[in-house]
C-alpha positions in Angstrom: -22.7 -20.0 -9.7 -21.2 -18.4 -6.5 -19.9 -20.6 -3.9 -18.3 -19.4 -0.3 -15.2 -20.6 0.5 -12.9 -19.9 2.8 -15.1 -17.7 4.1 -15.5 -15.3 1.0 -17.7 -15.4 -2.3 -16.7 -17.3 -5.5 -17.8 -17.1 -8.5 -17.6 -20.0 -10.9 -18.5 -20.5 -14.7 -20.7 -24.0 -14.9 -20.2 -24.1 -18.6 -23.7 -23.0 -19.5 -25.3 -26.1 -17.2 -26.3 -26.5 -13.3 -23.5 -27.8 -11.5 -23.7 -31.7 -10.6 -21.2 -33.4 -8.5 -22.6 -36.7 -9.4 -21.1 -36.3 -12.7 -17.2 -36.5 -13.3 -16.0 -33.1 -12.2 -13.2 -30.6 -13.9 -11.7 -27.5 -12.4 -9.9 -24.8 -14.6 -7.7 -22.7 -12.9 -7.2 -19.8 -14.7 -3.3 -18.0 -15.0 -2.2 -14.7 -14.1 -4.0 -11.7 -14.5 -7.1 -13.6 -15.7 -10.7 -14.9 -14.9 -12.6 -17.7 -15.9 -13.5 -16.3 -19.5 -10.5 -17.9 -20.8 -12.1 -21.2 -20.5 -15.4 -20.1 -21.9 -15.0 -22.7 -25.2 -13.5 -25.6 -23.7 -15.4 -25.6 -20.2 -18.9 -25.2 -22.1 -17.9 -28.6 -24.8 -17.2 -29.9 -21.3 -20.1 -29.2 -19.6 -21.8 -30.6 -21.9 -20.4 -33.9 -22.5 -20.6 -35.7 -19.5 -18.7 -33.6 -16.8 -19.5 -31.2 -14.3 -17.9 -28.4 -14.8 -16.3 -25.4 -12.6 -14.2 -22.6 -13.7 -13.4 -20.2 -10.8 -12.6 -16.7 -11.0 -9.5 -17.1 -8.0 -9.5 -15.0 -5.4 -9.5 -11.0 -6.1 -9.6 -12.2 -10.0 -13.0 -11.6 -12.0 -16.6 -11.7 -9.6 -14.9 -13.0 -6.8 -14.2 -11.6 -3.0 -11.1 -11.2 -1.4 -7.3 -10.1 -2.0 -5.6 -12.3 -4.5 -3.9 -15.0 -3.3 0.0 -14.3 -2.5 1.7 -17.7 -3.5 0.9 -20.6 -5.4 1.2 -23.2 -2.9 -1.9 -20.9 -1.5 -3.7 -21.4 -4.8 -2.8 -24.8 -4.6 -4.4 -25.3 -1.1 -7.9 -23.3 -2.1 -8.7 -26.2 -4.7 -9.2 -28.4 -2.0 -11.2 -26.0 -0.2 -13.4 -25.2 -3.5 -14.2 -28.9 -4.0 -15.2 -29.0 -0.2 -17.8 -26.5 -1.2 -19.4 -28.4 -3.9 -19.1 -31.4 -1.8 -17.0 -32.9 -4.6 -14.3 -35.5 -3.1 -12.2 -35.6 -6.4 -11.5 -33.8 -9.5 -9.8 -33.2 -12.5 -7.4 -29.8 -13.1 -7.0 -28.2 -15.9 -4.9 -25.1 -15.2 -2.8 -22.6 -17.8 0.2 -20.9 -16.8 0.3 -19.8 -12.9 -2.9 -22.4 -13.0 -0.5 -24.9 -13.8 1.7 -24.8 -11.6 -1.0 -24.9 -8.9 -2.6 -27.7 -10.5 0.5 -29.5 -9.9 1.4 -28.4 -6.7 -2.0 -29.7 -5.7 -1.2 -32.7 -7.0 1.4 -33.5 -5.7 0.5 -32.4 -1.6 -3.3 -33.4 -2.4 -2.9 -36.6 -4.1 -6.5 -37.9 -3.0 -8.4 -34.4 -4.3 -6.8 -35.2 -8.1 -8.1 -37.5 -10.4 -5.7 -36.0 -13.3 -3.9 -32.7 -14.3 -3.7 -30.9 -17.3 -1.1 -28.1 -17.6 -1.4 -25.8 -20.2 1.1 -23.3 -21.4 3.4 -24.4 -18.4 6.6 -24.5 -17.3 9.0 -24.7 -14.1 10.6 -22.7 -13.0 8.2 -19.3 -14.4 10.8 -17.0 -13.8 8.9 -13.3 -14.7 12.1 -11.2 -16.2 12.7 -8.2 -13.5 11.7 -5.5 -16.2 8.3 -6.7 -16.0 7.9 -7.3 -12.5 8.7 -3.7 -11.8 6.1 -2.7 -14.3 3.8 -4.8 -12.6 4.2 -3.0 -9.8 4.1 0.4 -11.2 2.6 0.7 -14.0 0.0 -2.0 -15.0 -0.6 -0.3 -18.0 2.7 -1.3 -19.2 2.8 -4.4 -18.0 -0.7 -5.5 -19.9 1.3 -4.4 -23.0 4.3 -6.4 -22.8 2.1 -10.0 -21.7 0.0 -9.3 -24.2 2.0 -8.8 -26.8 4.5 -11.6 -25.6 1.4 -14.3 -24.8 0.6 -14.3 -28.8 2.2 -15.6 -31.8 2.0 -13.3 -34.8 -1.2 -15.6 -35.9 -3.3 -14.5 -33.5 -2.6 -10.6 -35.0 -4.5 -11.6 -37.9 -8.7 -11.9 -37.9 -8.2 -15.4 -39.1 -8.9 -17.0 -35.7 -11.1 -20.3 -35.8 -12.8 -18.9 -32.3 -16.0 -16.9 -33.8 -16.1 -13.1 -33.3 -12.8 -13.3 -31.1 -10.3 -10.1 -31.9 -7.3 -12.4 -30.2 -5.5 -9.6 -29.4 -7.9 -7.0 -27.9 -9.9 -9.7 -25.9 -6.7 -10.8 -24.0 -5.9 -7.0 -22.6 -9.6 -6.0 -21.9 -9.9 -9.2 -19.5 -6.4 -7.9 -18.2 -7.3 -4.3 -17.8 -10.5 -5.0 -15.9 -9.0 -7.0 -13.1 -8.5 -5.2 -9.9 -5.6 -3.0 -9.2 -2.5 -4.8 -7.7 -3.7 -8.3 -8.8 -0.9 -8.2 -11.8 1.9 -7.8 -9.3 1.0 -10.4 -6.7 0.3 -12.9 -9.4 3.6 -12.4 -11.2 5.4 -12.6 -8.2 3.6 -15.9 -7.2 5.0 -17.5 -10.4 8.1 -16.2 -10.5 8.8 -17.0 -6.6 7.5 -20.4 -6.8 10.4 -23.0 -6.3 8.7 -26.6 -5.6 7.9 -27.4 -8.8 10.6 -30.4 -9.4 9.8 -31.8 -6.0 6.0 -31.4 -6.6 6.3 -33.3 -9.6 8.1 -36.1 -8.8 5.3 -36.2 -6.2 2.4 -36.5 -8.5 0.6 -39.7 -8.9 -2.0 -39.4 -11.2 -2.1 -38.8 -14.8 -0.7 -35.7 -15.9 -0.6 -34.2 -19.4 1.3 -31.0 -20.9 -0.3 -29.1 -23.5 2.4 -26.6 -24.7 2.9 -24.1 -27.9 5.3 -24.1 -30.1 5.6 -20.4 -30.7 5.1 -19.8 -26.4 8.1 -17.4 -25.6 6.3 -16.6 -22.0 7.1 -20.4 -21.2 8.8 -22.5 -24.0 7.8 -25.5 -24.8 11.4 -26.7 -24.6 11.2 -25.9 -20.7 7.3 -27.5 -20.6 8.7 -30.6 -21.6 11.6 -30.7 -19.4 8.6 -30.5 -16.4 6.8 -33.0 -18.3 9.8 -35.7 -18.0 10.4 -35.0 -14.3 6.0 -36.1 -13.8 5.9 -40.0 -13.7 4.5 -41.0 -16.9 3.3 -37.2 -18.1 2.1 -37.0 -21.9 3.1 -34.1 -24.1 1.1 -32.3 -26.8 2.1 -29.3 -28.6 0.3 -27.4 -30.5 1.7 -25.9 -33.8 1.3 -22.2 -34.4 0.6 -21.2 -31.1 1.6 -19.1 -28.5 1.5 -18.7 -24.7 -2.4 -17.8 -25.2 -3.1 -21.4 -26.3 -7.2 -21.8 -25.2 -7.8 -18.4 -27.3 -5.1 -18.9 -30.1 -5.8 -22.9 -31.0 -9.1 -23.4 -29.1 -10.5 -26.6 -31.2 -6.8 -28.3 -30.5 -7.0 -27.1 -27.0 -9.8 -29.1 -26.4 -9.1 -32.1 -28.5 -6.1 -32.6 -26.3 -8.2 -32.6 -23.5 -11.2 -34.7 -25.0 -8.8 -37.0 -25.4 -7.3 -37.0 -21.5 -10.0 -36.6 -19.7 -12.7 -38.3 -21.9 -16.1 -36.9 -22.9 -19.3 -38.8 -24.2 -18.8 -37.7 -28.1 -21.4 -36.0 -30.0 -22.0 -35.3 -33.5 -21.3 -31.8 -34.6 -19.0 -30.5 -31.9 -18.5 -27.1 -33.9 -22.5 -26.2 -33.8 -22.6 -25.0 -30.3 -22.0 -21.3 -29.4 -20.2 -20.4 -26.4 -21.4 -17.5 -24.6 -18.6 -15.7 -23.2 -18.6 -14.7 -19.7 -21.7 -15.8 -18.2 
């Protein structure tokens, strides 16, 4: 589906069903360096089961117009302006990584747009070491290399992954390599520039859970759950095994965590239905 906002084209993954903002509605803001294929299993269980469903590719990221946005707090203020272009008045967020932290940063200075957050692979602050940001800058190549690499545990080297067909590994860098030169940088910077997070937190109102791994070097979960105590009332889940590439590495526990958050109208034989990947 392709929306306008803020004056440019958007294009958002419905979870293999029309859009209906009658229904109970979930955004998934995807992380750095990233589109909305890295939603593609838990978005389309969603979709559905009772919710309606939008998983934007941000701006410069994926199908989508524009330069990417420079900040998060800029991230964080384009959620409201998506939902104003579905006419939806509240939703969900699910975000992973520099998703997160926009989730909650648009919690806590939009408390009427959120109904809950989900933060995934998170963590505050998401300092990016100075080797990498340079590399970033110059030579994406690089750069792809090193998040890859660090964004996995060793499982996910190994073609014992429950998500069908899915090489872990190779996936992850060929959705990095085909975003848009430059986009690596400004993203990277946005996280590791960000500075609000403790005062955004303490700000949020609605219910928040942290769904962290175990084996995540890019953000520990040690650090996730230090975020998690400064949200009122914020649930933790972590996820054995796993690394900082959570939705790809431990999809199935990925979405029972949020199944069980955000609620879905259950159906027999969850594991029958086949995704199909970036439509």
């Amino acid at each position: 589906m392709e929306l306008i906002v803020q004056g440019r084209k958007v294009f958002c993954y419905t979870g293999g069903k029309s859009f209906d903002a009658k229904l109970p509605t979930v955004v998934f803001v995807h992380g750095a360096q990233h589109d909305h294929c890295v939603w593609v299993l838990q978005s389309r269980y969603l979709a559905h089961h009772g919710h309606a469903v939008l998983a934007p590719d941000l701006p410069g990221h994926g199908r989508s117009e524009g330069p990417p946005l420079a900040s998060v707090e800029a991230i964080a203020d384009w959620i409201p302006a998506l939902l104003d272009a579905t006419t939806v008045r509240q939703a969900a967020l699910v975000g992973h990584s520099m998703g997160s932290l926009a989730a909650l940063d648009c919690a806590g200075r939009h408390p009427g747009r959120v109904s809950r957050i989900a933060l995934i692979g998170s963590a505050f602050p998401m300092r990016v070491s100075p080797e990498l940001l340079e590399a970033t800058r110059n030579d994406e190549p690089l750069a792809q290399d090193m998040v890859n690499i660090w964004s996995h545990s060793a499982y996910a080297h190994y073609p014992s992954n429950p998500g069908p067909g899915f090489w872990v590994i190779g996936e992850n860098l060929r959705l990095m390599q085909r975003q848009k030169p430059g986009v690596m940088h400004v993203d990277f910077a946005a996280c590791n520039a960000y500075a609000a997070g403790t005062e955004r937190a303490a700000q949020v109102q609605c219910p928040a859970l942290l769904v962290l791994g175990k084996r995540d070097v890019m953000t520990p979960a040690r650090s996730g759950r230090e975020l998690a105590k400064a949200i009122p009332g914020a649930r933790v889940v972590e996820i054995a095994g796993s690394g900082h590439a959570l939705m790809a590495e431990k999809p199935d526990e990925v979405l029972d965590a949020l199944i069980g958050f955000l609620g879905t109208t259950q159906v027999k034989g969850r594991g029958s239905e086949t995704p199909n990947p970036c439509t």
